[in-house]
KEZA-496255 format. One record per residue: residue in three letters; x, y, z of N, C-alpha, C in turn. Coordinates in steps of 0.05 Angstrom, whole numbers, padded with zeros to 5 digits, always signed. Layout:
N
ALAXYZXYZXYZ;...
***
This chain:
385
UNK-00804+00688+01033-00817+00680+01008-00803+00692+00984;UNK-00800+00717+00984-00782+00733+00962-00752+00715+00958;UNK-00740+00707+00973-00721+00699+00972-00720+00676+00962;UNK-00731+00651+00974-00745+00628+00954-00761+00624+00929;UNK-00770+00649+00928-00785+00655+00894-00762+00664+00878;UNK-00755+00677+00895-00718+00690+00871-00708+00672+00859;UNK-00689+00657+00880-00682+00625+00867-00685+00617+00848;UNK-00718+00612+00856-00727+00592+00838-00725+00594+00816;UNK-00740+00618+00810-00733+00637+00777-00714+00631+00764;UNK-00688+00639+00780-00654+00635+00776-00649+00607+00763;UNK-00661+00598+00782-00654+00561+00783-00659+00550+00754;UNK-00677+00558+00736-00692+00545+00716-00666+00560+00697;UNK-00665+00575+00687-00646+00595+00663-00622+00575+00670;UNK-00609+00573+00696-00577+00571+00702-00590+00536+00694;UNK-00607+00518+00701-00609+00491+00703-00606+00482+00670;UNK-00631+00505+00643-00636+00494+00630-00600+00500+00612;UNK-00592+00524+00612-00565+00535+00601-00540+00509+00603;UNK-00546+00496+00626-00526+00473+00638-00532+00442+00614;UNK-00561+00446+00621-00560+00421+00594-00557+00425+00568;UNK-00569+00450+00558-00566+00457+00536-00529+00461+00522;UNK-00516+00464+00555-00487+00461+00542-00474+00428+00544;UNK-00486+00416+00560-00480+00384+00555-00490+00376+00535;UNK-00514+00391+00520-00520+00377+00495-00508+00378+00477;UNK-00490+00405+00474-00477+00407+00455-00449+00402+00452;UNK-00440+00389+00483-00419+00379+00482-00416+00354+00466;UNK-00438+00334+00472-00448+00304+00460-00453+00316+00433;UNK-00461+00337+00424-00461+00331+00396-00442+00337+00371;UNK-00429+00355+00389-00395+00357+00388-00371+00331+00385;UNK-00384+00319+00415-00358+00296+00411-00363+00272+00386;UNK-00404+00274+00382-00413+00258+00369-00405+00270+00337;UNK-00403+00287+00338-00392+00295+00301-00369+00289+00299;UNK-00342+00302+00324-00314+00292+00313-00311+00251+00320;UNK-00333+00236+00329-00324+00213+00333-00331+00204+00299;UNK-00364+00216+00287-00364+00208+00273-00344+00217+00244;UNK-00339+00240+00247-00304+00244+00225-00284+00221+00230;UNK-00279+00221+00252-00256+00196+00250-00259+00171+00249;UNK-00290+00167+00251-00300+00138+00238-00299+00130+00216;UNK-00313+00162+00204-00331+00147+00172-00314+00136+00158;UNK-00329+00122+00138-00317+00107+00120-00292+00116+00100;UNK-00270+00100+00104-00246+00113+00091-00241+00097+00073;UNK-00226+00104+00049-00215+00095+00031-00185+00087+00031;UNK-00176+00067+00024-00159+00056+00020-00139+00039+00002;UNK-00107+00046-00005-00099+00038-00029-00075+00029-00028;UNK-00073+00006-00041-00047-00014-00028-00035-00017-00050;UNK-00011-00010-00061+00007-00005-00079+00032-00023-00072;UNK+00038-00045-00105+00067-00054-00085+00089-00053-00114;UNK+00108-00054-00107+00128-00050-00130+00143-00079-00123;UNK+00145-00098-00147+00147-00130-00135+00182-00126-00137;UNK+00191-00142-00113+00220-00157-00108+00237-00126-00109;UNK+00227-00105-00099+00245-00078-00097+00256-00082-00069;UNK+00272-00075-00068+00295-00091-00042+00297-00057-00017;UNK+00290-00070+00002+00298-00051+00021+00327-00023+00026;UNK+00346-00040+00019+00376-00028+00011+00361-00003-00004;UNK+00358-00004-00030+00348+00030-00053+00334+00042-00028;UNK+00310+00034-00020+00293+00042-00008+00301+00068+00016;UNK+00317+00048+00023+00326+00065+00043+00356+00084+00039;UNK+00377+00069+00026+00408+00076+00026+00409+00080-00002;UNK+00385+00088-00022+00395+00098-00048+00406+00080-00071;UNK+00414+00081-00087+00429+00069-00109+00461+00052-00091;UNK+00464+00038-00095+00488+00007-00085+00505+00018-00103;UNK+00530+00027-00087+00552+00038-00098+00571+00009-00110;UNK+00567-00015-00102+00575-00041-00119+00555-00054-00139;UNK+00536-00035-00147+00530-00038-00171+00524-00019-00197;UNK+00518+00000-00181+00523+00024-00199+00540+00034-00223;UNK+00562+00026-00207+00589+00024-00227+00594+00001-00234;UNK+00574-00026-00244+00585-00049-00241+00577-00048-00279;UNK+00596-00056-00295+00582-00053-00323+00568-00084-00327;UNK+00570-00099-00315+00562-00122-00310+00529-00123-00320;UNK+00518-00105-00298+00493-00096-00291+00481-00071-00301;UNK+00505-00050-00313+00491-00020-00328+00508-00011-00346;UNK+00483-00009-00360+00504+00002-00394+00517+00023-00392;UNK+00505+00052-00380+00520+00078-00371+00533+00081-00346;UNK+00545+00068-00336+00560+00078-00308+00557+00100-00306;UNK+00572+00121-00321+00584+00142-00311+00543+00164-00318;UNK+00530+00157-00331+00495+00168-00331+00486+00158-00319;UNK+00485+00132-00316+00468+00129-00270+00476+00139-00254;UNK+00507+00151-00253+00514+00152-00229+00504+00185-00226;UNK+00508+00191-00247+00490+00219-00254+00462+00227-00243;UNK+00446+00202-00251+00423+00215-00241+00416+00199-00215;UNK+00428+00183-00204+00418+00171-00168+00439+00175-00157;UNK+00466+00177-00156+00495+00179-00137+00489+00202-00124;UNK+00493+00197-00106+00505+00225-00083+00526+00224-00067;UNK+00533+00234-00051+00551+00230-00035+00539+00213+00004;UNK+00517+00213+00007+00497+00205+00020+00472+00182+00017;UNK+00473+00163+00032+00443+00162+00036+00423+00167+00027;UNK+00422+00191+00046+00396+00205+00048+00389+00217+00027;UNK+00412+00230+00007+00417+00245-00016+00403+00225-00030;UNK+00423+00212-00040+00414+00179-00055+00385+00176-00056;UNK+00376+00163-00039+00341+00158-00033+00324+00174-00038;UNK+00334+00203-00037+00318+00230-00042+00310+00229-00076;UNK+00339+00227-00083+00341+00227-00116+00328+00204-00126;UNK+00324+00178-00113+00318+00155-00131+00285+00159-00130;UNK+00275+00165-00105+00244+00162-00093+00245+00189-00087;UNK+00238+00213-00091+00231+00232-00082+00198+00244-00071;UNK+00178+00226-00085+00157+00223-00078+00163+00211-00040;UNK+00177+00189-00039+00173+00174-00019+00185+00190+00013;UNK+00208+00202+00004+00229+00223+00017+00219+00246+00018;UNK+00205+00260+00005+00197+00284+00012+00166+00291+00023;UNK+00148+00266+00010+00123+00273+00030+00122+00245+00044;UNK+00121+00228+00040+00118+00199+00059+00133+00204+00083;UNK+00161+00210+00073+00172+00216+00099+00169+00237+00125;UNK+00153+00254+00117+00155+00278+00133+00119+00280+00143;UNK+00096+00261+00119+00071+00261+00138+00063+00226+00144;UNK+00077+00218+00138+00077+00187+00138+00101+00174+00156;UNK+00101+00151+00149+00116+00136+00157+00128+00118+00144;UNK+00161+00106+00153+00163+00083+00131+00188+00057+00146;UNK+00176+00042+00146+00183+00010+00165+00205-00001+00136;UNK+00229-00010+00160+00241-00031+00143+00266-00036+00140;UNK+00278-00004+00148+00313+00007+00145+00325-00020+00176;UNK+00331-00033+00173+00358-00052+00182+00377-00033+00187;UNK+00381-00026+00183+00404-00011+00196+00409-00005+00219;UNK+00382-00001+00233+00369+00012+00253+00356-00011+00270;UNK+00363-00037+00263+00349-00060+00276+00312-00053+00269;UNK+00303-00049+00249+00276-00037+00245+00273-00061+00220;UNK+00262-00078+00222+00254-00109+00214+00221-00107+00194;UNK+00224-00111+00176+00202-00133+00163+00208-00153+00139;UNK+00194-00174+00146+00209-00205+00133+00179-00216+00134;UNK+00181-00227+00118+00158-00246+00100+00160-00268+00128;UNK+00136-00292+00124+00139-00307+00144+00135-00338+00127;UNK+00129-00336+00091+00132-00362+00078+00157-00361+00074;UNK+00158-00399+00071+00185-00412+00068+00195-00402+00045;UNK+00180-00398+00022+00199-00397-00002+00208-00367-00017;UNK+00188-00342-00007+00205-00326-00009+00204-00313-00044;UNK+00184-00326-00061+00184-00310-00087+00149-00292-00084;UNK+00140-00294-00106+00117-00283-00112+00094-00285-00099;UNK+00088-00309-00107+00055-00317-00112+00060-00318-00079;UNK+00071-00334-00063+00063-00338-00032+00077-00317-00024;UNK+00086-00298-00031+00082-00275-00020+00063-00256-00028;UNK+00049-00253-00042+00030-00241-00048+00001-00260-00022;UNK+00001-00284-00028-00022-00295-00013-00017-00295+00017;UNK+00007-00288+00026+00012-00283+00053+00006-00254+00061;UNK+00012-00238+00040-00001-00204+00051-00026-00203+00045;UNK-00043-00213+00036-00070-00206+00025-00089-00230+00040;UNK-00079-00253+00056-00089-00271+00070-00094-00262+00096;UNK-00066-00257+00098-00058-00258+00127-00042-00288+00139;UNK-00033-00313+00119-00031-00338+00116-00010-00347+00107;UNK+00007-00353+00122+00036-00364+00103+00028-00384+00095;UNK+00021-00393+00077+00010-00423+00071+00036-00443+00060;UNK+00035-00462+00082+00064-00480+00072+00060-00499+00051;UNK+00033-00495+00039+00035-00504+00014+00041-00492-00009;UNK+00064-00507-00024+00082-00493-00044+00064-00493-00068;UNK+00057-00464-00072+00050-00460-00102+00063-00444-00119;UNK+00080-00450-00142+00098-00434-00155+00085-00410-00170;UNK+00102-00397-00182+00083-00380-00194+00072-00378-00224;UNK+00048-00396-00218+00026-00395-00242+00009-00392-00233;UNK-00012-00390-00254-00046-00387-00253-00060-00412-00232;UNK-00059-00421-00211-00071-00432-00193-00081-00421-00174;UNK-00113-00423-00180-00132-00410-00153-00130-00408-00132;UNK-00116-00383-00126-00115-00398-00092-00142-00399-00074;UNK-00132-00415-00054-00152-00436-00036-00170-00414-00010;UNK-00143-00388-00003-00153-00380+00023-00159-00354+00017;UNK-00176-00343+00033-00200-00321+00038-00175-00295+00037;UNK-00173-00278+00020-00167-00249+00023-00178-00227+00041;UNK-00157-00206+00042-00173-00187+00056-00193-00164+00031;UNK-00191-00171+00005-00214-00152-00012-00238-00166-00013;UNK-00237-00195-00017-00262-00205-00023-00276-00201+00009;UNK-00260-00198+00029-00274-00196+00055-00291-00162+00059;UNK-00270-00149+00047-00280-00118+00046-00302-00126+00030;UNK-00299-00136-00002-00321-00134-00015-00352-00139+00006;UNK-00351-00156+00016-00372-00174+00028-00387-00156+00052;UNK-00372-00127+00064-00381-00112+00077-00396-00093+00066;UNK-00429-00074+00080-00447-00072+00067-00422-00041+00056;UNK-00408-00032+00070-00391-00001+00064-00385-00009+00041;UNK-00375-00034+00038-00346-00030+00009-00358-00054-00013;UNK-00373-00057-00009-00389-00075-00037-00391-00063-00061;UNK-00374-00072-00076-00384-00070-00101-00359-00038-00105;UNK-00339-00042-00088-00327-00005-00085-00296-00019-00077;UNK-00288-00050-00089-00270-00056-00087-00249-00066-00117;UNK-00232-00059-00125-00220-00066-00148-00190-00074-00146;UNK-00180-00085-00164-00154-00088-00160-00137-00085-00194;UNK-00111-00071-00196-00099-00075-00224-00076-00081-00221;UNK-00056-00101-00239-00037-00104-00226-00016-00111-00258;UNK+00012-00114-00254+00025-00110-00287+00020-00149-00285;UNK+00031-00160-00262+00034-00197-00269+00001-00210-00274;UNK+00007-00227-00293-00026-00225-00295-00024-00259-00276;UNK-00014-00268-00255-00018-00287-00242-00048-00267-00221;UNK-00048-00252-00226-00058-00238-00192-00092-00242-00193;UNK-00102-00248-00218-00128-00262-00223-00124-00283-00204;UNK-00110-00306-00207-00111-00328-00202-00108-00324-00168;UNK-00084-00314-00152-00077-00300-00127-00093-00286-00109;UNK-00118-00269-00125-00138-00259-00105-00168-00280-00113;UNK-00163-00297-00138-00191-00317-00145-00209-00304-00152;UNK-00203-00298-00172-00222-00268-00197-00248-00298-00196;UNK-00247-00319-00195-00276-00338-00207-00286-00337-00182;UNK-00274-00344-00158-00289-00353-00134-00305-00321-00122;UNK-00282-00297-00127-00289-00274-00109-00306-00259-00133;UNK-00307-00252-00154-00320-00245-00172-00305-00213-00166;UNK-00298-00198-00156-00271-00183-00156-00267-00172-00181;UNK-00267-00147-00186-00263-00130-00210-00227-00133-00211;UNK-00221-00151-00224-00186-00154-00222-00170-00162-00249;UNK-00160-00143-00255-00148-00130-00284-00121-00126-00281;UNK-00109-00155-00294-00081-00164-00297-00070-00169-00324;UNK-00048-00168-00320-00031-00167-00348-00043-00155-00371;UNK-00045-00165-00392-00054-00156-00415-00083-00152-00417;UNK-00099-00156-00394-00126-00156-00400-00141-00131-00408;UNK-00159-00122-00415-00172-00103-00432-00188-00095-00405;UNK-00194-00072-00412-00210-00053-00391-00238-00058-00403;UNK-00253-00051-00392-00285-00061-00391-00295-00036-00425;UNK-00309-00048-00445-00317-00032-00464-00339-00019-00456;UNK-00339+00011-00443-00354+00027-00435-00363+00050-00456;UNK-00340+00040-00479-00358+00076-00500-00336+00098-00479;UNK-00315+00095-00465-00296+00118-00455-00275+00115-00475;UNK-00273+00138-00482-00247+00153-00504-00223+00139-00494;UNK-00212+00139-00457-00180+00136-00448-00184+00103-00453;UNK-00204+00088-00444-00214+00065-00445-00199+00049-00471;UNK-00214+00052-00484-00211+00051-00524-00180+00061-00524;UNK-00170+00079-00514-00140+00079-00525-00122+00061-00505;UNK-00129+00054-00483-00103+00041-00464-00113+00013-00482;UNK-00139+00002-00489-00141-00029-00492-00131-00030-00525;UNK-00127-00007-00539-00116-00008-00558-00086-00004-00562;UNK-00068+00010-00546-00044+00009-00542-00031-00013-00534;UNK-00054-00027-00514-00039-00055-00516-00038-00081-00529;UNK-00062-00070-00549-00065-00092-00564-00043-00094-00588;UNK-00027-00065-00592-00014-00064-00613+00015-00075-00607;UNK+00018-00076-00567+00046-00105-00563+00042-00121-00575;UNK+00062-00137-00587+00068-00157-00607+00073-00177-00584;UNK+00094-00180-00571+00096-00193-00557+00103-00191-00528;UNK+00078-00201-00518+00064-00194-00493+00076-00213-00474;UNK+00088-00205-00449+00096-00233-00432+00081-00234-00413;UNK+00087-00237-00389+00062-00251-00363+00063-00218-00349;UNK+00084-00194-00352+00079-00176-00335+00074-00156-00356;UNK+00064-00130-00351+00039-00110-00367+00061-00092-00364;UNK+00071-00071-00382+00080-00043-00370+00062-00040-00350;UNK+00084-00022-00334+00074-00019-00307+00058+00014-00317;UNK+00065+00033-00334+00046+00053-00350+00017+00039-00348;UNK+00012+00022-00363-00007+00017-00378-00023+00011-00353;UNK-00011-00011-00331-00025-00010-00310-00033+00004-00288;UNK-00021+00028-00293-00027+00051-00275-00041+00070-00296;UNK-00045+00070-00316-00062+00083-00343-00093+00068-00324;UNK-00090+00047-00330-00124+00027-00333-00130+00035-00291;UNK-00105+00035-00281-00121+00034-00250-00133+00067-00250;UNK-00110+00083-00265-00123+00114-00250-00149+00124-00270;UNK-00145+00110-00295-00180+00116-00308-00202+00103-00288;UNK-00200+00081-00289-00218+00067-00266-00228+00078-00238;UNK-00209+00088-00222-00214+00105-00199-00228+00128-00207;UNK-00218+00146-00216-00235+00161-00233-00267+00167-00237;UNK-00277+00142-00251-00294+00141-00266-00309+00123-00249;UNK-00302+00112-00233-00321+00086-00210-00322+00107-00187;UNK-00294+00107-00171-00285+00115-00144-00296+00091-00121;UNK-00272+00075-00121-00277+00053-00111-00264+00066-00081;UNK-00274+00042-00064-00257+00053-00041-00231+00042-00032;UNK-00232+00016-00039-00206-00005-00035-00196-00013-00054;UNK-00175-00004-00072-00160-00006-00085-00126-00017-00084;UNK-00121-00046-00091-00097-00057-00104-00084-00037-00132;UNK-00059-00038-00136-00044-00039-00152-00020-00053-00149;UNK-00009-00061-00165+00002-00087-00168+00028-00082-00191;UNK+00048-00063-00185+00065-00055-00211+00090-00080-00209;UNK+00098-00089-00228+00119-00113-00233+00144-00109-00244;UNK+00149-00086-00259+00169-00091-00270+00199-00087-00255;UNK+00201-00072-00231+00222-00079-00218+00241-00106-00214;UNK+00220-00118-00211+00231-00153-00211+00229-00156-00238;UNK+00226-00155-00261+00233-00162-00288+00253-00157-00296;UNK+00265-00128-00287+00290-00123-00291+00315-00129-00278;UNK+00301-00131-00247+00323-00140-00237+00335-00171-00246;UNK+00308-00190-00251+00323-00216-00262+00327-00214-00288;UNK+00338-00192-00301+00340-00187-00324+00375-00179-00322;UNK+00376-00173-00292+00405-00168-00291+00411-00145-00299;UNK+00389-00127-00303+00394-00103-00309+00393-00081-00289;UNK+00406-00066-00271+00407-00060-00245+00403-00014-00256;UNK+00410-00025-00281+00396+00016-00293+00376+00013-00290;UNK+00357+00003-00306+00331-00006-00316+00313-00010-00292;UNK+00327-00023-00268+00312-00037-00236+00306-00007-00225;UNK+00331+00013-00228+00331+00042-00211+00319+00059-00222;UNK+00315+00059-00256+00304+00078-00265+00267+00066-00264;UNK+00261+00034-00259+00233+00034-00257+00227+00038-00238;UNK+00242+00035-00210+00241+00051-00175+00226+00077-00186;UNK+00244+00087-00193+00238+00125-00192+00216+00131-00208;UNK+00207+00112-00233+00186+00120-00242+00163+00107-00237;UNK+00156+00085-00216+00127+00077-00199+00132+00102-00174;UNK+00164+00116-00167+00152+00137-00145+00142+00157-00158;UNK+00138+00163-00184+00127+00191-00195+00094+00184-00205;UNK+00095+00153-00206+00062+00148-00214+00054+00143-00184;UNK+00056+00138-00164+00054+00144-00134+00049+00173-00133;UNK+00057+00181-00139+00056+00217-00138+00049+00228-00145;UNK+00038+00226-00169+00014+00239-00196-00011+00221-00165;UNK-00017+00204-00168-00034+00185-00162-00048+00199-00133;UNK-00025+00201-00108-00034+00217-00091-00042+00241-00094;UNK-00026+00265-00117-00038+00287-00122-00068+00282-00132;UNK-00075+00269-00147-00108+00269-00154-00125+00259-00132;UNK-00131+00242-00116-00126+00234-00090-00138+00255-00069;UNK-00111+00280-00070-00119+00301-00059-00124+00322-00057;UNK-00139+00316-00097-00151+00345-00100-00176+00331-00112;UNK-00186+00311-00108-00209+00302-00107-00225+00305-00084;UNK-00253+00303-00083-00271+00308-00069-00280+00296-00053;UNK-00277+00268-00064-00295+00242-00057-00266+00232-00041;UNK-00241+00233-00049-00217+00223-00031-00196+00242-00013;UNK-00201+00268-00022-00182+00283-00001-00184+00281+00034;UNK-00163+00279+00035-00166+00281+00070-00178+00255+00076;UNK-00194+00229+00054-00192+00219+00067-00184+00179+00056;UNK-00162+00180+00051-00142+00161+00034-00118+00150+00036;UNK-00125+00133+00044-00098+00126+00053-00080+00106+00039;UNK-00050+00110+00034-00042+00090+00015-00020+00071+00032;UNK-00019+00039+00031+00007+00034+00041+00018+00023+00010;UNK+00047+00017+00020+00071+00016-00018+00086-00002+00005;UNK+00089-00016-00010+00106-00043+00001+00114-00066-00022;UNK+00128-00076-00014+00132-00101-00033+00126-00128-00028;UNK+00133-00156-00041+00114-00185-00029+00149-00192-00022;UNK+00175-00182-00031+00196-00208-00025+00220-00186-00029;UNK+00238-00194-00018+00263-00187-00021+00282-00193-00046;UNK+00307-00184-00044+00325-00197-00061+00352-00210-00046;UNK+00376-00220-00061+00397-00216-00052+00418-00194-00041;UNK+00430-00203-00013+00438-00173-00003+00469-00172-00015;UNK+00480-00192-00033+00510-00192-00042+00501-00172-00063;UNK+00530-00162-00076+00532-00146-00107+00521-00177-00124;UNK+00534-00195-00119+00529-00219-00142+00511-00237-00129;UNK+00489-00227-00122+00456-00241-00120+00439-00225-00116;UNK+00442-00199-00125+00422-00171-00122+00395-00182-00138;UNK+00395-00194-00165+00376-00197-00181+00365-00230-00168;UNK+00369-00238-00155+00360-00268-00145+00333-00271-00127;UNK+00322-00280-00116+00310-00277-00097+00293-00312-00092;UNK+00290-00319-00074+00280-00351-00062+00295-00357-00036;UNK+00289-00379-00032+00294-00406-00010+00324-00400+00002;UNK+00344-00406-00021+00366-00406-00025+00386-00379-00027;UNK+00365-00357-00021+00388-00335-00030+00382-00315+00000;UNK+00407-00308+00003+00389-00295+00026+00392-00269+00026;UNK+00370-00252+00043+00356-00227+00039+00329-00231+00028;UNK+00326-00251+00014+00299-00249-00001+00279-00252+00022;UNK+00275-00259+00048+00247-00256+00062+00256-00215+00070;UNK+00274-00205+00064+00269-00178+00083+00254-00156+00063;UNK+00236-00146+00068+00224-00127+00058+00214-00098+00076;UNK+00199-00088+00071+00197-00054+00079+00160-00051+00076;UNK+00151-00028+00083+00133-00014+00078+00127+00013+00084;UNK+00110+00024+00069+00106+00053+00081+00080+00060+00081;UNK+00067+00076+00097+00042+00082+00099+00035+00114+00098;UNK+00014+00124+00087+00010+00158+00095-00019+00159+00089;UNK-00024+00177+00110-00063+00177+00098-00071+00201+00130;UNK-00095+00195+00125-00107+00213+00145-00115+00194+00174;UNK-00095+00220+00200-00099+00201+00223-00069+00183+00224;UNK-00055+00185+00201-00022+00177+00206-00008+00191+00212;UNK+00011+00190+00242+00019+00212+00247+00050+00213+00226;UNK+00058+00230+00229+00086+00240+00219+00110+00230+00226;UNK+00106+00203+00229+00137+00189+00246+00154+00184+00226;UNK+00159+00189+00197+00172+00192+00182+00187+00156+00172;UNK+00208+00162+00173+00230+00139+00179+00231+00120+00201;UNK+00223+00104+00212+00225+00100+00241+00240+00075+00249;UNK+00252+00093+00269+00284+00075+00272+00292+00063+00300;UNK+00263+00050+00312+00262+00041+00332+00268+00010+00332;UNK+00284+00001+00346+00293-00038+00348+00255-00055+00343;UNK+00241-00060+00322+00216-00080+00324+00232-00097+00301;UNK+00197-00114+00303+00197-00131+00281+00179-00144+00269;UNK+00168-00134+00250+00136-00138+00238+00142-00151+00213;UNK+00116-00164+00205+00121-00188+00189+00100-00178+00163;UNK+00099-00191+00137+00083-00187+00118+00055-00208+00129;UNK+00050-00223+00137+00026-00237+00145+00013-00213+00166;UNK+00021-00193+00172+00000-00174+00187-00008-00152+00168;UNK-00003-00157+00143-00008-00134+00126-00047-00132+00125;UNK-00061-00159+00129-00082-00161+00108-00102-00149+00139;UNK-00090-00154+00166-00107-00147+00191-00096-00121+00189;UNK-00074-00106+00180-00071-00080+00185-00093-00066+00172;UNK-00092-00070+00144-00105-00061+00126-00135-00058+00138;UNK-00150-00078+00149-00174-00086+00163-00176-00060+00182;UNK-00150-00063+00200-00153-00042+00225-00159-00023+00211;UNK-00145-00007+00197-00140+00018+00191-00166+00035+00187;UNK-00192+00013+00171-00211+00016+00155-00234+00010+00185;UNK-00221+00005+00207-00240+00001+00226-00252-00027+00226;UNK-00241-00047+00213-00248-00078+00208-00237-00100+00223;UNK-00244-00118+00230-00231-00142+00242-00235-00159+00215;UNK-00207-00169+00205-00203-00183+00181-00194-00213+00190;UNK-00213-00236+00196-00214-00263+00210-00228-00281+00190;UNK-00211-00297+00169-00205-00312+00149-00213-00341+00156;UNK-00202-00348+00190-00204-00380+00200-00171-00384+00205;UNK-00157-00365+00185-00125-00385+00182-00111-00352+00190;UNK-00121-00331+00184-00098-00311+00198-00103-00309+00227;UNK-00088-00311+00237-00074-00310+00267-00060-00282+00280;UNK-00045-00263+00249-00038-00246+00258-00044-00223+00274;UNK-00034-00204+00290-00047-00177+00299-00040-00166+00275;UNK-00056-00132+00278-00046-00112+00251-00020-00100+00267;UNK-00003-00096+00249+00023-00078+00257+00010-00048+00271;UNK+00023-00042+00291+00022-00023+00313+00031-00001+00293;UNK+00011+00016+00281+00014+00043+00265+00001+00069+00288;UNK+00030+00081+00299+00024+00103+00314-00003+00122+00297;UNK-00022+00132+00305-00043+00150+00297-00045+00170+00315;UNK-00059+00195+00308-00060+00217+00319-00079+00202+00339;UNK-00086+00224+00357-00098+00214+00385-00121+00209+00385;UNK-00141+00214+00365-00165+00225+00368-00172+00197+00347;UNK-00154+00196+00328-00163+00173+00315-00156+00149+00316;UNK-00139+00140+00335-00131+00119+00361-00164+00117+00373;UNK-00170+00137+00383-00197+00139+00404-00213+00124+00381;UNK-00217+00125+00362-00243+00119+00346-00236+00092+00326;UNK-00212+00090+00318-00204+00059+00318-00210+00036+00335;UNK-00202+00051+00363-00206+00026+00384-00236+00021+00393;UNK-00246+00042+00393-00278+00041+00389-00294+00022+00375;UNK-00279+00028+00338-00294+00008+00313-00284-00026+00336;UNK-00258-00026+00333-00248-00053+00335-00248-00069+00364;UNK-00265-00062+00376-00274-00071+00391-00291-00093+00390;
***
């Protein structure tokens, strides 16, 4: 009897200690599942018709020195020439080279057989813009003007979810991009070209819509300042979660034939990239958890004499790049493995990333295969299920 009363005693302490530690295992795995769930923020930045070549191999030693294309030879070569590459790229994008590369990742270097190419026929703007934000090469040719487009985005889709309602915005320098994401049909907080920031009674407000009212003459693309002035007040002051920016003047310059001007506006969207992430992640509401991809909608010409070209007829213009960094991206830096990913998977990546299935009727694509830490692989494949 002593011996069976002992037990028993035993039995209850050692039985209840056993669940009390399974409970806290489940509530353990149940807190870190829900960290790598919750709702993340996200910010898609593109710098239009910036060509893979800078990106990766720095300043083009057949144009640099070309006076054709730059008024200072011997002062560009000053501030982007190196003797390298790597040098080169460091100096032109140092934002992109020194943290993208080392906690991020970045798709696109050819060199390496490492591929991304648009999948519309024609290869300029507007259908490349509606092919990354659709998911839709649409082989219907629309040039680039103010025409509504027809097919479903991936913001107005975010908008429409109960997480990101009303916590989606977009700003961009071309003021076609109203027309491109369908500011009437999506009702989309979307602030292009010259347009004025909302009159709220804010001090920065009143000065950006007044700085630009004092351009005289205003063309279809915004300083790319002004539009990173109006996006980073706005984040700020809202804290949206899905955020466009939309900077243009790279391609203004380049068909401007101006190849200083193309490298010196490179290096200065990587330093508003970089102001942008620093606030980002010393904010409260976005540190640790924000993620940005920077990509472009089109290529250019890969000759010295069709660098500034880009369409149908020129070729290089479908090859483009991207880069991604955020929380849960692992550190694959540069990556220089033989694939080949397309801009029509941009608008399902974007979806994945956020834990979304982004299904329009007309995108077909998968999201591009973005290695993640392990834990947030586990909880991705969970959401997207």
């Amino acid at each position: 009897m002593l011996g069976l009363y002992s037990s028993s005693i035993f039995a209850k302490p050692i039985k209840m200690k056993f669940v009390f530690c399974c409970y806290s295992l489940l509530i353990s795995a149940a807190a870190i599942a829900q960290s790598d769930t919750s709702p993340q923020n996200i910010f898609i930045i593109t710098t239009d018709g910036f060509r893979w070549q800078e990106v990766f191999t720095g300043a083009d030693l057949d144009l640099i020195g070309n006076s054709n294309y730059v008024e200072d030879t011997a002062l560009l070569k000053q501030l982007y020439w190196d003797s390298t590459s790597e040098l080169r790229r460091q100096k032109l994008m140092p934002f992109l080279w020194n943290i993208v590369a080392k906690q991020g990742q970045l798709y696109g270097n050819r060199l390496y057989e490492n591929k991304v190419n648009v999948s519309n026929f024609y290869k300029i703007s507007y259908p490349g813009y509606n092919e990354m934000f659709t998911g839709y090469p649409d082989p219907v040719f629309i040039p680039n003007i103010p025409i509504y487009n027809r097919n479903t985005n991936i913001f107005e889709y975010l908008n429409s979810k109960k997480e990101y309602s009303g916590k989606v915005a977009a700003f961009s320098s071309w003021n076609i991009f109203s027309a491109i994401l369908n500011k009437r049909r999506t009702h989309l907080p979307v602030n292009s070209g010259y347009e004025n920031l909302p009159d709220d009674s804010s001090y920065n407000n009143e000065m950006i819509n007044a700085s630009q009212d004092l351009i005289i003459h205003k063309k279809n693309t915004r300083y790319d300042l002004l539009t990173y002035l109006s996006a980073r007040e706005y984040i700020e002051h809202n804290q949206p979660k899905v955020v466009l920016i939309g900077f243009g003047e790279t391609d203004e310059f380049a068909h401007r034939k101006r190849y200083d001007l193309y490298l010196q506006q490179a290096a200065n969207v990587d330093k508003m990239i970089a102001e942008l992430w620093y606030f980002v992640q010393t904010n409260s509401f976005y540190r640790n958890k924000t993620t940005f991809i920077i990509t472009t909608d089109h290529g250019r010409g890969k000759n010295p004499t069709a660098w500034y070209k880009h369409g149908i007829l020129t070729r290089g213009s479908g090859e483009t790049w991207f880069a991604v960094i955020g929380p849960g991206i692992s550190g694959g830096g540069e990556i220089k493995s033989d694939q080949q990913n397309y801009q029509k998977q941009m608008a399902s990546t974007i979806a994945s990333l956020l834990g979304e299935q982004f299904d329009s009727g007309k995108n077909n694509a998968d999201p591009i295969f973005i290695p993640m830490t392990t834990g947030y692989n586990m909880a991705l494949s969970r959401l997207t299920k």
